[in-house]
Backbone as CSV, one residue per row, in Angstrom:
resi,resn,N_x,N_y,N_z,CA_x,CA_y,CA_z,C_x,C_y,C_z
1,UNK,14.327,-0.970,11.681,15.521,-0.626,12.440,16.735,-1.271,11.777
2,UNK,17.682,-0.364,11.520,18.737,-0.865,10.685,19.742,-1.747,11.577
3,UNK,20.482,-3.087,10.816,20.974,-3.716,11.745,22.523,-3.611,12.194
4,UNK,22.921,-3.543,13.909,23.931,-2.568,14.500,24.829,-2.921,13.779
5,UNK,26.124,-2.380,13.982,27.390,-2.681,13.190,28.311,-3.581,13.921
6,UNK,29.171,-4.415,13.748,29.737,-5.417,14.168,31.213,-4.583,14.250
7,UNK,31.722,-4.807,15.975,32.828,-4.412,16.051,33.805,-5.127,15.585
8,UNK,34.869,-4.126,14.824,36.308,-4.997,14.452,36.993,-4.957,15.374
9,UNK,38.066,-6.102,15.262,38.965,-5.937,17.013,40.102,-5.622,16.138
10,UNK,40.993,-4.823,17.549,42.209,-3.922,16.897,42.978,-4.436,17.836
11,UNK,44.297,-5.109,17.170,45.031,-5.118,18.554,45.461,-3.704,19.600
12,UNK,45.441,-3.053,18.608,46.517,-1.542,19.389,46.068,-0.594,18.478
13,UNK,45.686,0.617,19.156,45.723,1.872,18.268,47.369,2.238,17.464
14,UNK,47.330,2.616,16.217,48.602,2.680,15.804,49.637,4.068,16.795
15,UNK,51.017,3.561,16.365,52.002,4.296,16.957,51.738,5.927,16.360
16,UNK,51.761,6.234,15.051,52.094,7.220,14.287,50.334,7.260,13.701
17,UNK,49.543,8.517,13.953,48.513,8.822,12.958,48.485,9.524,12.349
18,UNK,49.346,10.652,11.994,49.519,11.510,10.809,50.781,11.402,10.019
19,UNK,50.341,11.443,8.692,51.123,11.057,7.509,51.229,11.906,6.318
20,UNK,52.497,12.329,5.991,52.409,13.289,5.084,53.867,14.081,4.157
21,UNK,53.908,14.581,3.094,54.592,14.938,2.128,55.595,15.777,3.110
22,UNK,57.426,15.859,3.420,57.916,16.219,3.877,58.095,17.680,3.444
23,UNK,58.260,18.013,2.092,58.125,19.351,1.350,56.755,19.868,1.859
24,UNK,56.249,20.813,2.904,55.407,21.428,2.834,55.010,22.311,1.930
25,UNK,55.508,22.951,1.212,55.574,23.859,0.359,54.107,23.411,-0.946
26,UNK,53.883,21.580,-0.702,53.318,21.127,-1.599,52.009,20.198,-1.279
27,UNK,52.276,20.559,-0.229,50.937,20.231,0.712,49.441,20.282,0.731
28,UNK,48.754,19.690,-0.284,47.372,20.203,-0.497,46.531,20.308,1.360
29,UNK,45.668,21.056,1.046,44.605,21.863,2.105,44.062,20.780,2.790
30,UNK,43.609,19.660,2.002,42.515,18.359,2.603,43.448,17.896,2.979
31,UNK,42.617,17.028,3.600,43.256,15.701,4.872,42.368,14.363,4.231
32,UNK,42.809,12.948,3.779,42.697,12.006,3.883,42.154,11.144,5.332
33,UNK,40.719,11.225,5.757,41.157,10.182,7.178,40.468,8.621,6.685
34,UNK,41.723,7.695,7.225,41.656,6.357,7.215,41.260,6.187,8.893
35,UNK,40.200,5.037,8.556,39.684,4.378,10.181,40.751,3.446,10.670
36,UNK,40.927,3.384,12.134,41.579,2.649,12.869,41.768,1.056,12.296
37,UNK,40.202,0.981,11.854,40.201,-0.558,11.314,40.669,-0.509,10.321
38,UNK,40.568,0.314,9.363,41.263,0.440,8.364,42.942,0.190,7.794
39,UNK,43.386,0.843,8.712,44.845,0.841,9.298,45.602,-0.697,9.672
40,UNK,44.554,-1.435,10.312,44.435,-2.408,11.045,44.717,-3.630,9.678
41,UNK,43.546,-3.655,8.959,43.474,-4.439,7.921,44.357,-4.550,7.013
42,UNK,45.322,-3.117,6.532,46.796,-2.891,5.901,47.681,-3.507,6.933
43,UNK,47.709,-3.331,8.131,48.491,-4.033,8.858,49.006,-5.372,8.811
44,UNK,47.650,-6.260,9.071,47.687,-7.516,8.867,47.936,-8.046,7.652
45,UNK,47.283,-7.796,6.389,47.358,-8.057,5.691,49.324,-7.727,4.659
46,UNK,49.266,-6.243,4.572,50.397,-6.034,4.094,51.989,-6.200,4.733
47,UNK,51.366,-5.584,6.090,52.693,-5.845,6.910,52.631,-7.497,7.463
48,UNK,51.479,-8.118,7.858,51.925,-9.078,8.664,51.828,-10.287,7.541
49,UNK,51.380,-10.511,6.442,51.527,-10.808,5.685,50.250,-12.045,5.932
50,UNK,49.496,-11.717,6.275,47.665,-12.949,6.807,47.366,-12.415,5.028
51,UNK,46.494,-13.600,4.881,45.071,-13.455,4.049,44.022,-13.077,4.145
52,UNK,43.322,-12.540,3.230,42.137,-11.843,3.508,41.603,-12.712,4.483
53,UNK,41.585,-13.717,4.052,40.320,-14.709,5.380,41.078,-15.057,6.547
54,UNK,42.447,-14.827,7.115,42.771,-14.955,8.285,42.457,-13.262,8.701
55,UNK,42.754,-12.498,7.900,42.169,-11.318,8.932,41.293,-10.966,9.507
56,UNK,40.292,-11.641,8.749,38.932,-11.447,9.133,38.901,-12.594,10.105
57,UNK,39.281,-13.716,10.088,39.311,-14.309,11.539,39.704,-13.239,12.782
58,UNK,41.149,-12.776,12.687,41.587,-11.734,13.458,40.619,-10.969,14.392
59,UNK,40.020,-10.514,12.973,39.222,-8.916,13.564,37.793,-9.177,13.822
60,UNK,37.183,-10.686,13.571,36.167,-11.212,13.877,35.385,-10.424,13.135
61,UNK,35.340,-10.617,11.839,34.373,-10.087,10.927,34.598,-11.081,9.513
62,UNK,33.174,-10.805,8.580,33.209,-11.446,7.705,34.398,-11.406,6.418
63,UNK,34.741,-12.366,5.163,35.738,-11.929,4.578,35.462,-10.676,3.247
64,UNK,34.240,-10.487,3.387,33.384,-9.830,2.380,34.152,-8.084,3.326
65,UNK,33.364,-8.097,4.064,34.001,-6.785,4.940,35.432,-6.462,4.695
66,UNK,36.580,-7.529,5.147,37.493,-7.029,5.045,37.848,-6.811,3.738
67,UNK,37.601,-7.385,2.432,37.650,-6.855,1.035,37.156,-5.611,0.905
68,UNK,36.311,-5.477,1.274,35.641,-3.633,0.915,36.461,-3.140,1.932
69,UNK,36.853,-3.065,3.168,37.215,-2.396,3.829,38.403,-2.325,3.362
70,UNK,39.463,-3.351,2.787,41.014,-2.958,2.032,41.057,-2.752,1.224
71,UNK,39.908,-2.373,0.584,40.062,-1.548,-0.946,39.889,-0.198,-0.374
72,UNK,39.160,0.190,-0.027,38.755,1.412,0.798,40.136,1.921,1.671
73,UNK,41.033,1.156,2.500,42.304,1.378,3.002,43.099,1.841,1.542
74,UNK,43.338,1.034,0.498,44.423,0.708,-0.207,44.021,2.387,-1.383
75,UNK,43.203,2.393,-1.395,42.918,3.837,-1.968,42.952,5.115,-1.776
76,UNK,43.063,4.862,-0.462,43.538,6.331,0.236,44.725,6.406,0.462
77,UNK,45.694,5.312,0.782,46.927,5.520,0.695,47.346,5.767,-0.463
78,UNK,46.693,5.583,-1.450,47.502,5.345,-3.066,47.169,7.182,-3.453
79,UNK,45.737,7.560,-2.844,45.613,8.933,-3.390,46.529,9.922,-2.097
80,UNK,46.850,9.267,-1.250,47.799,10.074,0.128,48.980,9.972,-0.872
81,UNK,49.598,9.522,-1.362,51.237,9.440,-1.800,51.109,10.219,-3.077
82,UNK,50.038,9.378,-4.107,50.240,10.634,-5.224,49.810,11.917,-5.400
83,UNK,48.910,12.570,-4.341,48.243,13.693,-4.596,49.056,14.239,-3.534
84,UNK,49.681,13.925,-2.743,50.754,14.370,-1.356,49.620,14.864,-0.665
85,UNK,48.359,14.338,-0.286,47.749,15.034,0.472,48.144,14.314,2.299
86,UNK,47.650,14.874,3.624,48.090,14.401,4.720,47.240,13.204,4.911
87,UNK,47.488,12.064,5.471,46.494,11.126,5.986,46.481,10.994,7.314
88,UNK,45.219,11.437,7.873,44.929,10.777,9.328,44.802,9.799,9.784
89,UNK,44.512,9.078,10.568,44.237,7.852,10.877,43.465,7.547,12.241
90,UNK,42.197,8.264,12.288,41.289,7.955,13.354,39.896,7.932,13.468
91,UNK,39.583,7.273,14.578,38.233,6.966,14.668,37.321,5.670,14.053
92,UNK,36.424,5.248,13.854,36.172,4.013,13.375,35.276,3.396,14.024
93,UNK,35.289,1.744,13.889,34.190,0.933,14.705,34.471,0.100,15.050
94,UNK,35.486,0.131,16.339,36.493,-1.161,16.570,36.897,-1.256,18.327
95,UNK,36.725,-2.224,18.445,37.401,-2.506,19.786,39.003,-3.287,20.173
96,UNK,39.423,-2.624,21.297,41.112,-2.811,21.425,40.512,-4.662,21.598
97,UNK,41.560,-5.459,21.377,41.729,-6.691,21.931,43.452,-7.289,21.922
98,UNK,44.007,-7.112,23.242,45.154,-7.626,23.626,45.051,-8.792,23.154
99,UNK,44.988,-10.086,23.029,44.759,-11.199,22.546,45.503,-11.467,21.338
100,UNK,45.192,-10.774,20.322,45.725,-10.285,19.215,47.069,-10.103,18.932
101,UNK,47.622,-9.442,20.002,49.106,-9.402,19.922,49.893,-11.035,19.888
102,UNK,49.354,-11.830,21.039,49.605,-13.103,20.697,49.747,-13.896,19.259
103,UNK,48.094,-13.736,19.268,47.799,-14.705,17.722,48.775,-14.053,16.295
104,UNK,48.835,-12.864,16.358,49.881,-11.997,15.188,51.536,-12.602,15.154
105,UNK,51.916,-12.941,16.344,53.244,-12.986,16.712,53.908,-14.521,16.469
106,UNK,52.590,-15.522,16.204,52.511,-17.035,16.021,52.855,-16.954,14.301
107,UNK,52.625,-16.182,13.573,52.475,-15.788,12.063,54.043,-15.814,11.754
């Protein structure tokens, strides 16, 4: 039996989940989707400006995870901007935790 997956905590589902090239005209067909946690981990990390190993405090996961998981973020945004394809941003393996908003805001 394979072993369960460990929820990431999210403070907040994001404001905005679709992302995309304003020229439609140039719009490739596919869709990019990035996970909630995913989103989450660019958050902290790029916007809020934490270290890999405080995020993973954050989101209560190991620091190994959040490395694969922000390479995995940081690549889809990089192929969302240069290929102009749309990026989604849902679904995943994560639970809300209000709490979070606190500890982010101490930073």
């Amino acid at each position: 039996m394979p072993r369960p997956r460990k929820w990431r905590k999210v403070k907040s589902l994001p404001k905005y989940d679709l992302y995309g090239p304003m020229n439609q005209d140039n719009v490739n067909d596919k869709m990019i989707f990035m996970t909630v946690e995913e989103y989450e981990m660019i958050r902290l990390i790029d916007y809020m400006k934490l270290t890999q190993e405080e995020c993973a405090q954050v989101m209560n996961v190991a620091r190994a995870t959040i490395q694969s998981g922000y390479a995995k973020a940081r690549s889809k945004l990089s192929q969302a901007l240069i290929e102009g394809t749309m990026l989604k941003i849902a679904g995943g393996n994560f639970s809300l935790d209000t709490d979070l908003a606190i500890s982010c805001q101490q930073k």
